[in-house]
C-alpha positions in Angstrom: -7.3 -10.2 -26.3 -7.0 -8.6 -29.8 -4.0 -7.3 -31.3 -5.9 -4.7 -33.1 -7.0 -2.6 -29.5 -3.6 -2.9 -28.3 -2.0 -0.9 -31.4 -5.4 1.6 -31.2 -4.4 2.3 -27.4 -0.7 2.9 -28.4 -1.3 4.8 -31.2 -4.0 7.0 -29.4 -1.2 7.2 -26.9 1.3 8.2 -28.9 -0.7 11.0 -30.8 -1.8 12.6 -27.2 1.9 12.8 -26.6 3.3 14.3 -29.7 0.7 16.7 -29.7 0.5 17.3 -25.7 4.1 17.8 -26.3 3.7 20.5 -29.3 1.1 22.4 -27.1 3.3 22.8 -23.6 6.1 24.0 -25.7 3.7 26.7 -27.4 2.8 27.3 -23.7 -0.3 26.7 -24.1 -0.6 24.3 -20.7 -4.0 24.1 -20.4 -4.9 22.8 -24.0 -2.4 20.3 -23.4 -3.9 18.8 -20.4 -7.7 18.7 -21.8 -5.7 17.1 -25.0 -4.4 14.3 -22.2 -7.8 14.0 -21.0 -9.3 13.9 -24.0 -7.6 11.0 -25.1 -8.0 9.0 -21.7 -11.1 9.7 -22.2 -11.6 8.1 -25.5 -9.0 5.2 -24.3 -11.3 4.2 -21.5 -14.5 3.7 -23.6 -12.9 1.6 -26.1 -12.0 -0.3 -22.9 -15.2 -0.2 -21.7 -16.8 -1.3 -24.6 -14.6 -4.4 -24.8 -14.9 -5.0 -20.6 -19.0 -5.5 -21.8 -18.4 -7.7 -24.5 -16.4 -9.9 -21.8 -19.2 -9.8 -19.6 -21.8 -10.5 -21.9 -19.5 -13.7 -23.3 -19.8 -14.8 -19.4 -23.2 -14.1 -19.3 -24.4 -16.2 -22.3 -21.5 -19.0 -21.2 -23.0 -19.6 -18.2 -26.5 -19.3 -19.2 -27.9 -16.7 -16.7 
């Protein structure tokens, strides 16, 4: 596994927080869940993207 998507999920993380954080105590609620969302969102494609790359690794390993 690469160092490099562990820090982007963290920092992703980390900036949903701050700034879910900033938004409840403006009481604006709402804005902060779609900003949670938002970056679960874009946390599970990078994911997703990488899960593929596994599979496709499998794939040509195994010749099928």
């Amino acid at each position: 596994m690469e160092v490099d998507l562990i820090f982007k999920v963290a920092a992703v993380g980390l900036l949903a927080a701050v700034i879910n954080i900033l938004l409840q105590r403006s009481g604006r609620d709402e804005q902060a869940l779609m900003t949670t969302i938002a970056a679960l969102v874009v946390v599970l494609t990078m994911l997703v993207q990488k899960i593929s790359d596994l599979f496709s690794m499998i794939k040509s390993l195994f010749h099928l």
